[in-house]
C-alpha positions as CSV (number, residue, x, y, z in Angstrom):
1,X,-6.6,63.5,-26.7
2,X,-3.2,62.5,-25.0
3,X,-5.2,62.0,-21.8
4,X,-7.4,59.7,-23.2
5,X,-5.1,57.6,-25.3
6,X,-2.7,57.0,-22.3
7,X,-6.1,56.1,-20.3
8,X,-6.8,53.9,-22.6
9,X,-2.9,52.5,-22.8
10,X,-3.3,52.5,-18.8
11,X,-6.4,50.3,-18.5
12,X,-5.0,48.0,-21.0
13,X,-1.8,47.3,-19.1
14,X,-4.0,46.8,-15.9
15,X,-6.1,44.4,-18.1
16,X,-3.0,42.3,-19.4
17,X,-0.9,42.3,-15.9
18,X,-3.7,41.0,-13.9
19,X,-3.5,37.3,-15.9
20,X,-5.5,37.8,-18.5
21,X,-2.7,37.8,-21.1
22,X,0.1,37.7,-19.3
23,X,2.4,34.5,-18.3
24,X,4.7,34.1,-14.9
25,X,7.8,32.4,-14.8
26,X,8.8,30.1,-11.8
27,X,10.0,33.2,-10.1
28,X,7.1,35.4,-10.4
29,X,8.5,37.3,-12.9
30,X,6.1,38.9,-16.2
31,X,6.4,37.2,-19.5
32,X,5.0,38.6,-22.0
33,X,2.5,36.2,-24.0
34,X,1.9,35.6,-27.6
35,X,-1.8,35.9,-27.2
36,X,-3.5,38.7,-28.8
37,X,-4.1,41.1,-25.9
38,X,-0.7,41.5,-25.1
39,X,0.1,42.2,-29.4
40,X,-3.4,44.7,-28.9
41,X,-1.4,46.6,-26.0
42,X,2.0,46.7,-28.4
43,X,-0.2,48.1,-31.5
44,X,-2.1,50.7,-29.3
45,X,1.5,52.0,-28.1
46,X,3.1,51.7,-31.8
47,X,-0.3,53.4,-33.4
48,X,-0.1,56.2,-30.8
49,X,3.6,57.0,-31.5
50,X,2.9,57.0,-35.3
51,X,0.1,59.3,-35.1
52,X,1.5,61.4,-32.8
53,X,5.0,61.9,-34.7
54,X,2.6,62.2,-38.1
55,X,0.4,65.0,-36.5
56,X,3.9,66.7,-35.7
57,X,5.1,67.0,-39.2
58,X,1.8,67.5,-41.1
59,X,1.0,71.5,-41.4
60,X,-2.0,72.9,-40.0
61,X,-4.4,74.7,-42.4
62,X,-3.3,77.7,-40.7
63,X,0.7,77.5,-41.5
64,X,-0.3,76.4,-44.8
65,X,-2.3,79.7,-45.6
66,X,0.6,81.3,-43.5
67,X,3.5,80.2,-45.9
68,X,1.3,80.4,-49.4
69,X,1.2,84.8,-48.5
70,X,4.7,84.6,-46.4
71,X,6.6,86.2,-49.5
72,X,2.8,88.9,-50.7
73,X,3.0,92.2,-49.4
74,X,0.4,94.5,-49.8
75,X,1.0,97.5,-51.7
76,X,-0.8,101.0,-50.9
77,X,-1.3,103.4,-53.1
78,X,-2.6,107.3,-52.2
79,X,-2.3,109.9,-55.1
80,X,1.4,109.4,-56.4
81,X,3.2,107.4,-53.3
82,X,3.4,103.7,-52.9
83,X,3.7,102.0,-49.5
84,X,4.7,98.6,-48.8
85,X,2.8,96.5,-46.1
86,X,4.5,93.5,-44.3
87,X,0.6,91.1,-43.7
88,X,0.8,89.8,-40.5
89,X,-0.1,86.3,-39.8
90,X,-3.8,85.6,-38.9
91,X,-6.9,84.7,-41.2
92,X,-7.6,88.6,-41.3
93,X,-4.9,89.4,-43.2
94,X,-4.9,86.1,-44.9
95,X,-8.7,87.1,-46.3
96,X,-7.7,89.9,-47.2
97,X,-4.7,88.7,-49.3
98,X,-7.4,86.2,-50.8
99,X,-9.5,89.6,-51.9
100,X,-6.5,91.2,-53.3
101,X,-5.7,88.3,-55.4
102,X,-8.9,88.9,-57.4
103,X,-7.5,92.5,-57.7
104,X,-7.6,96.0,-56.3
105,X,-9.8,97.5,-53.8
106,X,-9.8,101.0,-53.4
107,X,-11.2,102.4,-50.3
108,X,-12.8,106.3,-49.8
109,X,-10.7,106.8,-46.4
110,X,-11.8,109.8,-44.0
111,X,-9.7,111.4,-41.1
112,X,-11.0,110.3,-37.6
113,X,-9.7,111.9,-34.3
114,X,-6.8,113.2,-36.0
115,X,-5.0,109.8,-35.8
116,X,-5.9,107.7,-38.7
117,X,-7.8,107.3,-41.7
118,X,-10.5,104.9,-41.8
119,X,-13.4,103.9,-44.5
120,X,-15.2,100.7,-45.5
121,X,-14.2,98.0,-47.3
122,X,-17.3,96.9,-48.8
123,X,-17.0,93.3,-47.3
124,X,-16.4,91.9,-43.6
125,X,-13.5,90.0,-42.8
126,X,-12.9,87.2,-40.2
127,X,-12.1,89.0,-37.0
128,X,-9.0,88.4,-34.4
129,X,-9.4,91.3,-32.2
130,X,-7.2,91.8,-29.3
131,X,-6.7,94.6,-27.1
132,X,-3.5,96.4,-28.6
133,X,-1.9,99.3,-28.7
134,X,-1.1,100.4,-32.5
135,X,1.1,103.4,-34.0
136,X,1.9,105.1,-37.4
137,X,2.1,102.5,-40.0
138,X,-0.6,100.2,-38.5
139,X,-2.7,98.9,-41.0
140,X,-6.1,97.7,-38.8
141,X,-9.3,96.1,-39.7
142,X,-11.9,97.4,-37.1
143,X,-15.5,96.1,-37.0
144,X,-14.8,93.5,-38.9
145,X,-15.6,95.8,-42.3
146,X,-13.1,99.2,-41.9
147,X,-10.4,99.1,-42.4
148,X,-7.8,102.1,-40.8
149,X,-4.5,103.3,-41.5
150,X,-3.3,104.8,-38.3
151,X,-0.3,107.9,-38.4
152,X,-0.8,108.2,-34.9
153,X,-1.2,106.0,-31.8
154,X,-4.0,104.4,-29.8
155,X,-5.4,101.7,-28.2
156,X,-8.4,99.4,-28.4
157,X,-9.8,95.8,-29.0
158,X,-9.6,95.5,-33.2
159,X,-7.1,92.8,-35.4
160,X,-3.8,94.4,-36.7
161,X,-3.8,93.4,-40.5
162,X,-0.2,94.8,-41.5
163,X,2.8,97.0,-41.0
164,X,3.7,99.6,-43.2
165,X,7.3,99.2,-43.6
166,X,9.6,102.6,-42.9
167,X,6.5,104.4,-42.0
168,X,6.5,107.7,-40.1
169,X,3.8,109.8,-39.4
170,X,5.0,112.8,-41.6
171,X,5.5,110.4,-44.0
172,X,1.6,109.5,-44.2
173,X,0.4,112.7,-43.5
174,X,2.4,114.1,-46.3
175,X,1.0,111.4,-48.8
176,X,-2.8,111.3,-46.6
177,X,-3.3,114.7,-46.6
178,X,-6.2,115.9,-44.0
179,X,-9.1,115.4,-46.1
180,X,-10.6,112.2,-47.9
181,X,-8.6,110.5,-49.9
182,X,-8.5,107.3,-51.6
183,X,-6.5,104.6,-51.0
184,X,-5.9,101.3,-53.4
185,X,-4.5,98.2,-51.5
186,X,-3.1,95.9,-54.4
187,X,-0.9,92.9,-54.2
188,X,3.2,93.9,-54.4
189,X,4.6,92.4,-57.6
């Protein structure tokens, strides 16, 4: 858009230097004119600046989303112990925040390659997978609809929703036990 506007600037210029709005002195020197091509020129340039020092202090959708959960943390609850998960900043984790806000979700979690617990959320969220390497404490949304809790490490192309904060993997364990389990997300108070 910057390319265009300063073609655009560019051509006009040409336009107004060659004589067609543009007045020379005795000496060959420019003076600017009073006619209307030359005011068009100083409009486009004062118009460009405006918008472009507007467009760099209005907040994109994303940074507004972004600040509205900065302060929500997700709670997770298995059996008696309560984590606390630090969202990360994408439209994942924002959609999920936006489920949580109508309340709970509890999710039937099974082991998987002794590493993590995974089971369905019952909905698909928007997806940001990258290729990432994740460890105990990682909360992940993989496929778009599971979403894992990992207490050990791998690798692989999914979107990290959150971070479960002073996590260890003896620490999950303990509360995740080897079997199913389930697990409520919730919104922290």
């Amino acid at each position: 858009m910057k390319r265009v506007r300063a073609l655009v600037l560019l051509l006009l210029s040409v336009f107004v230097l060659s004589g067609c709005g543009a007045d020379y002195d005795e000496e060959s020197q420019y003076v600017p004119s009073t006619n209307s091509s030359s005011n068009l020129t100083d409009r486009l340039e004062s118009n460009t600046d405006t918008s472009q020092s507007e467009s760099m202090t209005q907040p994109s959708e994303s940074e507004i989303l972004s600040k509205e959960h900065e302060s929500v943390n997700i709670q997770i609850t298995v059996g008696d112990t309560t984590f606390t998960a630090i969202p990360e900043e994408n439209s994942s984790a924002d959609a999920l925040i936006a489920l949580l806000e109508k309340g709970p979700i509890t999710v039937h979690m099974s082991d998987y390659a002794g590493m993590e617990k995974v089971g369905s959320l019952g909905t698909s969220l928007p997806r940001n997978d990258t290729y990432i390497s994740v460890d105990a404490g990682d909360v992940i949304l993989y496929q778009g609809n599971q979403i894992t809790i990992y207490y050990g490490t791998n690798s692989w192309s999914f979107t990290k929703l959150a971070v479960i904060q002073n996590a260890t993997k003896e620490r999950l364990l303990e509360a995740l036990g080897s079997n199913d389990v389930d697990v409520t997300f919730s919104l922290a108070e």
